[in-house]
N, C-alpha and C positions, 0 to 999 in steps of 0.2 A: 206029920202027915199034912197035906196041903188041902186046903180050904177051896170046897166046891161050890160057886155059884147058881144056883138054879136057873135053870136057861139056857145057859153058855156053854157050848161043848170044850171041855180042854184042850181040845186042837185049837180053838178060834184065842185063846188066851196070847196065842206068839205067831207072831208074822212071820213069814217067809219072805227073804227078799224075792225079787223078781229077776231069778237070772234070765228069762228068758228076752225080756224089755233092756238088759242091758247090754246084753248082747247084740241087740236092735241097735241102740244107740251108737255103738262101738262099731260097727259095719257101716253103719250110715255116716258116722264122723269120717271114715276112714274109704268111702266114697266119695264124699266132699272134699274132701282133699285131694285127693286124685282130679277131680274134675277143675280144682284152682290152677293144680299143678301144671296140668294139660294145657291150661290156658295162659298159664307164665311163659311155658318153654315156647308153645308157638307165639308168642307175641317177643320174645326176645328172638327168638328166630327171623322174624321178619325186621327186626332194628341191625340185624348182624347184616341180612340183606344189605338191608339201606345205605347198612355203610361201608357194606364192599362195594355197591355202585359208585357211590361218592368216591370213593377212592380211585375204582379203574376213571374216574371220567379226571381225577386230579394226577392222574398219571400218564393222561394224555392217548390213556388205551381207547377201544371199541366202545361204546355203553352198552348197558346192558339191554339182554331183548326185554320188550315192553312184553307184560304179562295179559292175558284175555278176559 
């Protein structure tokens, strides 16, 4: 038989984790990421630009239209 402390309810003896804060965490990480991501693809996007302009202007083609 286990040994009762006076005071202490036997629920408070053992922790619960906290799924509900990790679950937090895990959506938030997993947003963050998404927002890096978004900002890798457009900034490699705009270097792919750069270097097709560079290309049509080293092939003698049109340049490109200048952006607003």
């Amino acid at each position: 038989m286990e040994e009762h402390i006076p005071g202490v309810s036997i629920g408070a003896t053992m922790k619960k984790k906290p799924v509900l804060s990790a679950a937090a965490a895990v959506a938030l990480a997993i947003f963050l990421a998404g927002c890096g991501a978004a900002s890798a693809v457009r900034t490699t996007g705009e270097g792919f630009d750069r270097a097709e302009c560079l290309a049509r202007e080293f092939k003698g083609e049109p340049p490109c239209e200048a952006e607003d």
